[in-house]
Backbone as a printed PyTorch tensor [residue, N CA C, xyz], in Angstrom:
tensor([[[ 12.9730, -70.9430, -12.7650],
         [ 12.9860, -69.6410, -13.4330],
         [ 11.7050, -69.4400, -14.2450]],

        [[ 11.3620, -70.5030, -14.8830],
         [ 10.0770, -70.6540, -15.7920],
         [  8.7890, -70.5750, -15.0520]],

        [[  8.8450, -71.0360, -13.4220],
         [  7.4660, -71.0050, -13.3470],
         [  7.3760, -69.5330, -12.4570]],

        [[  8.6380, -69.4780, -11.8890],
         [  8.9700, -67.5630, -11.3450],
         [  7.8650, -66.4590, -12.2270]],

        [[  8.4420, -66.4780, -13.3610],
         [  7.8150, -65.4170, -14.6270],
         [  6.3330, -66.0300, -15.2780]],

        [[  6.0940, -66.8290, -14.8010],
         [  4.5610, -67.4390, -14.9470],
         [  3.7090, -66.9720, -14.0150]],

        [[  4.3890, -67.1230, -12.6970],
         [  3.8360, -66.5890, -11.4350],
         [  3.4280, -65.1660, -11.4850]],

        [[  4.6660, -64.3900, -11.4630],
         [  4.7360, -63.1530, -11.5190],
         [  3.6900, -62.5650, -12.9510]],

        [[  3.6340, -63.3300, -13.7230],
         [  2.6160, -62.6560, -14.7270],
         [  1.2320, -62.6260, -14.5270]],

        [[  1.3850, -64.1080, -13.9550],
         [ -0.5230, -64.2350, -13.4940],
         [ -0.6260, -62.9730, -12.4630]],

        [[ -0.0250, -62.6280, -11.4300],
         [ -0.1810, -61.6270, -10.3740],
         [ -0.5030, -60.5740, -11.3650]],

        [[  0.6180, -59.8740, -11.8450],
         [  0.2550, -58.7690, -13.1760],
         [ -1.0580, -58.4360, -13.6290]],

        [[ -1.4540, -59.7960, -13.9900],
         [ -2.4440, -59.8340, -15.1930],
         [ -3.6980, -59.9590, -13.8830]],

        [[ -3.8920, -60.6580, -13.1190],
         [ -5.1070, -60.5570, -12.0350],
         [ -5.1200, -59.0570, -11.9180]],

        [[ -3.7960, -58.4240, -11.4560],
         [ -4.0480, -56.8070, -10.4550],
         [ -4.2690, -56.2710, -12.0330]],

        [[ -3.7600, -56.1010, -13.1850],
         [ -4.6030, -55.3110, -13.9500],
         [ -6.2950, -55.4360, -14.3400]],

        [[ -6.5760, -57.0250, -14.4080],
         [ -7.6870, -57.4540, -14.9230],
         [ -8.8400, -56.9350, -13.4240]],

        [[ -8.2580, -56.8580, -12.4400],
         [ -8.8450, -56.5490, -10.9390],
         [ -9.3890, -54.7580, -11.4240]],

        [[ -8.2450, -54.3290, -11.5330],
         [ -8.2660, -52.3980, -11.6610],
         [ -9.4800, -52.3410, -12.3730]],

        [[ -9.3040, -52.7590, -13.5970],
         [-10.0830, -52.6020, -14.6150],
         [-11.9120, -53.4180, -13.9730]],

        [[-11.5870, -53.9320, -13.8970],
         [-13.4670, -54.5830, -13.1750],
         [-14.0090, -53.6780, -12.1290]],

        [[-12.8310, -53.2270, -11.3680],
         [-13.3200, -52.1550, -10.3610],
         [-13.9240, -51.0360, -11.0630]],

        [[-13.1910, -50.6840, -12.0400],
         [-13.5580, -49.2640, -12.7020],
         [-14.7320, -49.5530, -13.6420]],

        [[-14.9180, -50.6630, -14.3460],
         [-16.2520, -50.6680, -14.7080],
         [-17.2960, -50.8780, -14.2170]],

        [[-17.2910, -51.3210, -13.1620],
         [-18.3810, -51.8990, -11.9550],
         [-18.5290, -50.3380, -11.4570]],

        [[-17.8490, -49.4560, -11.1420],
         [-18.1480, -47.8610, -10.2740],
         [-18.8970, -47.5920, -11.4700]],

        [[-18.2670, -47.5480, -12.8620],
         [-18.9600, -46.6680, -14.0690],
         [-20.2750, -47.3490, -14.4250]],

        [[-20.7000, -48.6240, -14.0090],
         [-21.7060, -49.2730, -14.0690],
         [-22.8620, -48.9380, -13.2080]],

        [[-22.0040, -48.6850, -11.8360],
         [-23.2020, -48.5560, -10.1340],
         [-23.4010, -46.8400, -10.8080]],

        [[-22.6640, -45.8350, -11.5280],
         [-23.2160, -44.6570, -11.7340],
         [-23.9270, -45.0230, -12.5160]],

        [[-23.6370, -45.3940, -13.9370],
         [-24.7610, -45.3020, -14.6760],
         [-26.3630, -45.7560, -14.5010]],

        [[-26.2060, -46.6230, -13.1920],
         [-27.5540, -47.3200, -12.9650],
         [-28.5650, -45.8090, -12.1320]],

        [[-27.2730, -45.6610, -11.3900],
         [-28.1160, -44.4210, -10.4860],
         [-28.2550, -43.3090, -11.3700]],

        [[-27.9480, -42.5040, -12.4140],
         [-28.3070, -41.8830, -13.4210],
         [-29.5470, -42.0670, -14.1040]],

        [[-29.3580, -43.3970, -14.7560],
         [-30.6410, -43.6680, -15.0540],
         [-31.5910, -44.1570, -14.5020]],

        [[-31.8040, -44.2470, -12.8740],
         [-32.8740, -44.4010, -12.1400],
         [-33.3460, -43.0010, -11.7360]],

        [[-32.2960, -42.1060, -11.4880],
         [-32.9040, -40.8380, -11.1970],
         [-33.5940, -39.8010, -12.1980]],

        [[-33.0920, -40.3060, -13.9100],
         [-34.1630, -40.1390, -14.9030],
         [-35.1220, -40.6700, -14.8520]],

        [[-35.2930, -41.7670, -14.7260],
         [-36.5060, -42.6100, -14.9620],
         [-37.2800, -42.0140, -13.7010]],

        [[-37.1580, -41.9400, -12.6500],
         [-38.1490, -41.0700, -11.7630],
         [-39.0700, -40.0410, -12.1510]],

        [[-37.5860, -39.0930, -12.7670],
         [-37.9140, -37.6260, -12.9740],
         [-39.1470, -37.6770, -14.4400]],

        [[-38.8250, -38.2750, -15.1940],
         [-39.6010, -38.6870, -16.3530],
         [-41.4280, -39.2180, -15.8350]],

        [[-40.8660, -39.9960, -14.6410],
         [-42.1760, -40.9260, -14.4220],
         [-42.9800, -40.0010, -13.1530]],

        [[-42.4410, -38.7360, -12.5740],
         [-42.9000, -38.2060, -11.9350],
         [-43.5600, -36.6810, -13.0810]],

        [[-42.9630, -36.8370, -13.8860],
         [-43.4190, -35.6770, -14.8710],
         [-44.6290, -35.9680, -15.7970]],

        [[-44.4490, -37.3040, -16.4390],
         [-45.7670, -38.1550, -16.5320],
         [-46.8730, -38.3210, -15.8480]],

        [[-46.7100, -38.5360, -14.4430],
         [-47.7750, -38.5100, -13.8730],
         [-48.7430, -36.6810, -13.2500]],

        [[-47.4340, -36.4390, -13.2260],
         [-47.9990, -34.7900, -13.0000],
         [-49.3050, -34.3340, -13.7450]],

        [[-48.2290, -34.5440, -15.4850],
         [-49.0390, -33.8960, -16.4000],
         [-50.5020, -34.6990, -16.8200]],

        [[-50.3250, -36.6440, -16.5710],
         [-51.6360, -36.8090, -16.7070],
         [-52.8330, -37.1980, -15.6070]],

        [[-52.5780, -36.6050, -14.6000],
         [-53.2870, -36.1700, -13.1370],
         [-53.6410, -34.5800, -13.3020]],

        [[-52.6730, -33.5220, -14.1960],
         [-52.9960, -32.2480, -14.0690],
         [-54.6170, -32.3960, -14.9360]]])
């Protein structure tokens, strides 16, 4: 019975601790592409203005 509800908790606790890594890892892969597509826009505006 004891190691039943041990079992069953570790499962629990993996599939929540799982959800949660997924969702920060997506909010992570956006934020990278956010701030690469600033950093472009910035580094293409930089160069504009000191080439103009």
């Amino acid at each position: 019975m004891e190691l039943t509800a041990i079992v069953v908790f570790a499962v629990v606790a993996f599939g929540i601790f799982f959800f949660v890594v997924k969702r920060v890892l997506r909010m992570a892969i956006r934020l990278a592409l956010v701030g690469a597509i600033l950093f472009a826009l910035l580094a293409g505006a930089v160069a504009w203005w000191w080439y103009a």
